[in-house]
C-alpha positions in Angstrom: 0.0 0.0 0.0 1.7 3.3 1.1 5.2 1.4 2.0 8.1 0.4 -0.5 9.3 -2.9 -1.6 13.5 -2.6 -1.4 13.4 -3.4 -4.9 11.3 -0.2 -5.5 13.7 1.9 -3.3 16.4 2.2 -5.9 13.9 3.4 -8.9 12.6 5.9 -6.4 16.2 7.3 -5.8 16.9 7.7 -9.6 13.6 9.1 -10.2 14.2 11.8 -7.5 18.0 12.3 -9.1 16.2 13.2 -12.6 13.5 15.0 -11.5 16.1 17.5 -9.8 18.6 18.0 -12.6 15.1 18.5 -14.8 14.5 21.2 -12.2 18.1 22.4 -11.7 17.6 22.3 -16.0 14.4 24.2 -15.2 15.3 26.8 -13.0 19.2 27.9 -15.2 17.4 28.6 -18.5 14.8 30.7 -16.5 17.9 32.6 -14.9 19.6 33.1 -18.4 16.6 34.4 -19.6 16.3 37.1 -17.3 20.3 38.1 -17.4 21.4 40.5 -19.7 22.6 39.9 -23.9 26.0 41.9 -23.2 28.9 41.3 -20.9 32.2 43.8 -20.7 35.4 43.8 -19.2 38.5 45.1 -18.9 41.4 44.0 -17.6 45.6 45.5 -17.5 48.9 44.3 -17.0 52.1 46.6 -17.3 55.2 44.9 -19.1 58.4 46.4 -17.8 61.5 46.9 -20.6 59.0 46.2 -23.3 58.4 48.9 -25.6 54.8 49.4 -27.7 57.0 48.2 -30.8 57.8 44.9 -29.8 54.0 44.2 -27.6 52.4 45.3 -31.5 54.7 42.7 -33.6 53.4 39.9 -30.8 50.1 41.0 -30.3 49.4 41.2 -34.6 50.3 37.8 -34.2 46.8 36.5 -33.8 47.7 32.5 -34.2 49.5 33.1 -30.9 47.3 34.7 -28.9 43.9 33.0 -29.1 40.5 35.0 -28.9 38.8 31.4 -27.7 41.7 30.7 -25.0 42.8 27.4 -24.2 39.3 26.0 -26.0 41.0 26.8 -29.5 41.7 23.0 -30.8 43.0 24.2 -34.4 43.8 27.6 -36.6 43.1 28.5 -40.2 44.3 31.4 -41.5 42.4 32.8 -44.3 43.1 35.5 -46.6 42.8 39.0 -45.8 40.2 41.3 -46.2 41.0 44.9 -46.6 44.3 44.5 -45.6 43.6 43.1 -42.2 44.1 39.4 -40.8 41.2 37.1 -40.7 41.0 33.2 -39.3 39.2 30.2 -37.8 39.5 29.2 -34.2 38.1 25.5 -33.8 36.5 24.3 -30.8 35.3 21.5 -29.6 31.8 21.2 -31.5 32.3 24.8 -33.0 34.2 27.2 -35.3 34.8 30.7 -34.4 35.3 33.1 -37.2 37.2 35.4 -36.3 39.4 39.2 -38.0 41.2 42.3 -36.6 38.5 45.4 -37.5 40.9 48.1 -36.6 44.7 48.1 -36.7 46.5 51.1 -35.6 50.2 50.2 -35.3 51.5 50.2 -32.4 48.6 51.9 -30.5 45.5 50.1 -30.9 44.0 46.3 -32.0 40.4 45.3 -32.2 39.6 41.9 -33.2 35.9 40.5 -33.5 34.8 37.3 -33.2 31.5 35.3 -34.1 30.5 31.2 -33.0 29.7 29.7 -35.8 27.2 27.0 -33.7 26.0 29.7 -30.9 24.8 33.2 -31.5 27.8 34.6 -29.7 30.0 37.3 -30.8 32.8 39.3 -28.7 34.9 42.3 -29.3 38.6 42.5 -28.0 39.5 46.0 -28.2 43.6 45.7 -27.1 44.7 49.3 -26.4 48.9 49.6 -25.8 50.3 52.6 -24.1 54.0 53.8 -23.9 54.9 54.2 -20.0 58.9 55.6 -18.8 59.9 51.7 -18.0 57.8 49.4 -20.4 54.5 49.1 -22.0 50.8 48.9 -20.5 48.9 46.5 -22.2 45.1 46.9 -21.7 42.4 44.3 -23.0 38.6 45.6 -23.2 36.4 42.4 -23.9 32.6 42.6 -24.8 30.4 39.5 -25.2 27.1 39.7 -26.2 24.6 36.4 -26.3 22.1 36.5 -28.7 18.7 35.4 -27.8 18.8 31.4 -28.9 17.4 28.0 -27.8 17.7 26.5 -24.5 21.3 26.7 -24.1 21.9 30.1 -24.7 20.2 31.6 -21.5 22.9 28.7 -19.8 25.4 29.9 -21.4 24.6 33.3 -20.4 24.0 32.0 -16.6 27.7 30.4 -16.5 29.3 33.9 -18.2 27.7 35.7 -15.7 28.6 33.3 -12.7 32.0 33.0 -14.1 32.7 37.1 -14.9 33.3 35.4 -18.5 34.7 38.8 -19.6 37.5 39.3 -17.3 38.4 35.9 -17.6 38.8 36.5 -21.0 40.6 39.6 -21.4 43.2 37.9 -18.4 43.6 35.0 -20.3 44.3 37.0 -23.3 46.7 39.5 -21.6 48.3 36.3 -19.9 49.3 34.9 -23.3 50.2 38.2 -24.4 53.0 38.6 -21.3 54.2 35.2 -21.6 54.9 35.0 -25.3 57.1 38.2 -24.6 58.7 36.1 -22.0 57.6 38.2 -18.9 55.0 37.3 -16.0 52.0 39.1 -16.1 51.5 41.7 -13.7 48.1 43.3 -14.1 46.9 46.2 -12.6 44.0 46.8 -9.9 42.2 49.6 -12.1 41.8 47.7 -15.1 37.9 49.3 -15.1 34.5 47.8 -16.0 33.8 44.6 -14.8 37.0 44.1 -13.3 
């Protein structure tokens, strides 16, 4: 009647397990619905005995410094378009086409970006200023997160959990440092989001 048999015991356990990640499901994409389409960030680091020359001729790189990070399986370059570089970042499940917008050697870098799978696009806008011992390197990141089917508003619950922005404009100014073969120091007033 009202009590269980130990066989049922088990089935009730795994029914209670799936009804709570339905819920836990449930309750994210509600969240990500309500969070906002756009996410910024900015983060600085300061690269002593490094002038803007050399940070421009590392930074123009752009097979060296990933916009996807450590997700970036593979790298296409393609041809240019109006002089500037343009490639593919390949991610697990996704390609990211990505191109520098605006080059202004050696003061100023903006490259865009745009999932190919997920209506995601971000904007690294990579801003170097001359300082009396080295170079300040400053990352501004904006992600904005189309509306979408149910995994958008997740994906826009995790960037927000996560500060998605900042870690990305670290992670960039982190490859950035290292591949000029100096330890990141970033400043504490890197500005929105930080």
């Amino acid at each position: 009647s009202g009590s269980s048999t130990p066989s049922e015991a088990p089935l009730k356990v795994l029914r209670a397990i799936v009804v709570g990640l339905f819920a836990l499901i449930v309750l994210g994409v509600i969240a990500g619905l309500l969070l906002p389409t756009r996410y910024e960030a900015s983060a600085s680091i300061k690269l002593f005995a490094k002038p803007p020359e050399d940070v421009w001729v590392s930074i123009v790189d752009v097979e060296k410094h990933p916009l996807t990070g450590s997700a970036r399986k593979s790298f296409t370059r393609l041809p240019d378009e109006n002089g500037l570089p343009v490639w593919v970042e390949g991610i697990d499940g996704s390609k990211v086409n990505a191109r520098v917008t605006q080059a202004q050697p050696p003061e100023r870098l903006v490259m865009e970006m745009q999932d190919s799978a997920l209506p995601v696009s971000a904007t690294n806008d990579v801003t170097i200023e001359q300082l009396e011992d080295g170079t300040r390197v400053r990352s501004h990141w904006t992600t904005t997160i189309r509306s979408g089917w149910w995994q958008v508003p997740m994906f826009r619950l995790a960037m927000a959990l996560s500060n998605g922005a900042k870690l990305s404009a670290n992670d960039y100014l982190s490859r950035v440092s290292r591949n000029l073969g100096v330890e990141p120091r970033f400043d504490r007033h890197a500005g929105a989001g930080s």
